[in-house]
C-alpha positions as CSV (number, residue, x, y, z in Angstrom):
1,X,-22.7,135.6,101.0
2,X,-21.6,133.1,98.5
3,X,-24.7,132.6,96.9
4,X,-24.7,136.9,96.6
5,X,-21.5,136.5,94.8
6,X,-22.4,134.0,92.4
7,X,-25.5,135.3,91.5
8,X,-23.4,138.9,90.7
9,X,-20.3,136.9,89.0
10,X,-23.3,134.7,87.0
11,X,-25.3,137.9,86.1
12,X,-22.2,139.5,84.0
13,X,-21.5,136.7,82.6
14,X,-25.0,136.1,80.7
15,X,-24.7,140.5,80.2
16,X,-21.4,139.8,78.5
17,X,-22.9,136.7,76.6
18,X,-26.0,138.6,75.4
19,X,-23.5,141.3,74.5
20,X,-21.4,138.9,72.6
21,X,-24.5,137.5,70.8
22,X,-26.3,140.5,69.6
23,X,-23.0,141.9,68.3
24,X,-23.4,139.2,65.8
25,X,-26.8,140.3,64.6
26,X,-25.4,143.9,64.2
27,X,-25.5,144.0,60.1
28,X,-28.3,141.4,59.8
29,X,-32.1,141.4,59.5
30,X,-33.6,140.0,62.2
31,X,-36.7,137.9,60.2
32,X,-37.6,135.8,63.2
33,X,-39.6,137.2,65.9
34,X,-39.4,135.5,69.5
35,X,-41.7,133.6,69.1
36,X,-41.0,132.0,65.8
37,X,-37.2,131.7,67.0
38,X,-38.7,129.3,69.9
39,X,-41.1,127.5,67.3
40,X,-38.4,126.7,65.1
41,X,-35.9,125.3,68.1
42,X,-38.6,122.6,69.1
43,X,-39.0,121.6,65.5
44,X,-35.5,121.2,65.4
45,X,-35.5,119.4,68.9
46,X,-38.2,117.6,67.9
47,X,-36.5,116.5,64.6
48,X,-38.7,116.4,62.1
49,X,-42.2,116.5,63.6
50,X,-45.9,116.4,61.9
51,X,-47.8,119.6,62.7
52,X,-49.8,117.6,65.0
53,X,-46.7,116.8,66.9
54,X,-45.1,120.1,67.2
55,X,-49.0,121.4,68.4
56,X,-48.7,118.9,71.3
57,X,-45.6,120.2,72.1
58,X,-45.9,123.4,72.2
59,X,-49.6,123.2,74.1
60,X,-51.7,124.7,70.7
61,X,-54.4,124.3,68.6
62,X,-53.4,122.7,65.4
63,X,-54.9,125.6,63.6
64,X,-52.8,128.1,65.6
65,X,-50.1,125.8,64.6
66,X,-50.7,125.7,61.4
67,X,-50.4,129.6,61.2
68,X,-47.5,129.5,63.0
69,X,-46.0,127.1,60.0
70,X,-47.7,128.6,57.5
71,X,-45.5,131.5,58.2
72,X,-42.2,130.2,59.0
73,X,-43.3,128.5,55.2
74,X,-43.2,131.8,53.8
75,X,-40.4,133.4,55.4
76,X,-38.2,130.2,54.2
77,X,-37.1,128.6,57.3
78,X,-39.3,125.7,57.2
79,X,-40.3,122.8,54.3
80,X,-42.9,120.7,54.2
81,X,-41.7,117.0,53.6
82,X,-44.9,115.0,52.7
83,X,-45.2,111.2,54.3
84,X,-44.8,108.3,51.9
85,X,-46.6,105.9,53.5
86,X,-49.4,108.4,54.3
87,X,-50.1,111.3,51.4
88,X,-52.2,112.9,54.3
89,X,-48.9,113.4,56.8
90,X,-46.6,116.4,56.9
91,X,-43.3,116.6,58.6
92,X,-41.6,119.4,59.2
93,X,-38.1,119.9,58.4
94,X,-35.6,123.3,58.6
95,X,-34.3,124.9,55.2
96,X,-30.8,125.2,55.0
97,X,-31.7,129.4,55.0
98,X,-32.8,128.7,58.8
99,X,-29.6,126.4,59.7
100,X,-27.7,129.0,58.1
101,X,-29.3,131.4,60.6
102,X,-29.3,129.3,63.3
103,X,-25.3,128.7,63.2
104,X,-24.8,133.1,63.3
């Protein structure tokens, strides 16, 4: 009986928050799909990670990855910060466009 009622009091609150959140995207583009959205939050949980890093993570190929990056690159939500101790080492790091996007 309890458990019933949570679960009801819990479901309309996340309805209400989903509301509450997708009001905000009302007059803006959504750019990222799904999937990029959830790319992008384990680069920033990860904080800075090489591609081969955020692959492991996210249990792909580092081609498929690299795509992935590639086109969060173009779209302007991710930077490439090369290593200086090793010119062959990327790390990835969120543009100040995606922070912006992330805070709406």
């Amino acid at each position: 009986m309890l458990d019933q009622t949570f679960g009801r009091v819990y479901t309309k609150f996340k309805l209400h928050f989903y509301k509450q959140i997708f009001s905000r995207f009302e007059d803006r583009e959504a750019t990222l799909t799904t999937v990029e959205s959830f790319c992008m939050e384990v680069i920033m949980a990860l904080g800075e990670p090489t591609i081969a890093q955020f692959s492991h993570m996210m249990n792909l190929s580092t081609p498929n990855a690299a795509y992935k990056i590639n086109s969060l690159v173009k779209k302007g939500y991710v930077e490439r910060i090369q290593s200086t101790t090793d010119k062959r080492e990327y790390r990835l790091r969120p543009t100040q466009k995606y922070i912006d996007y992330y805070n709406i």
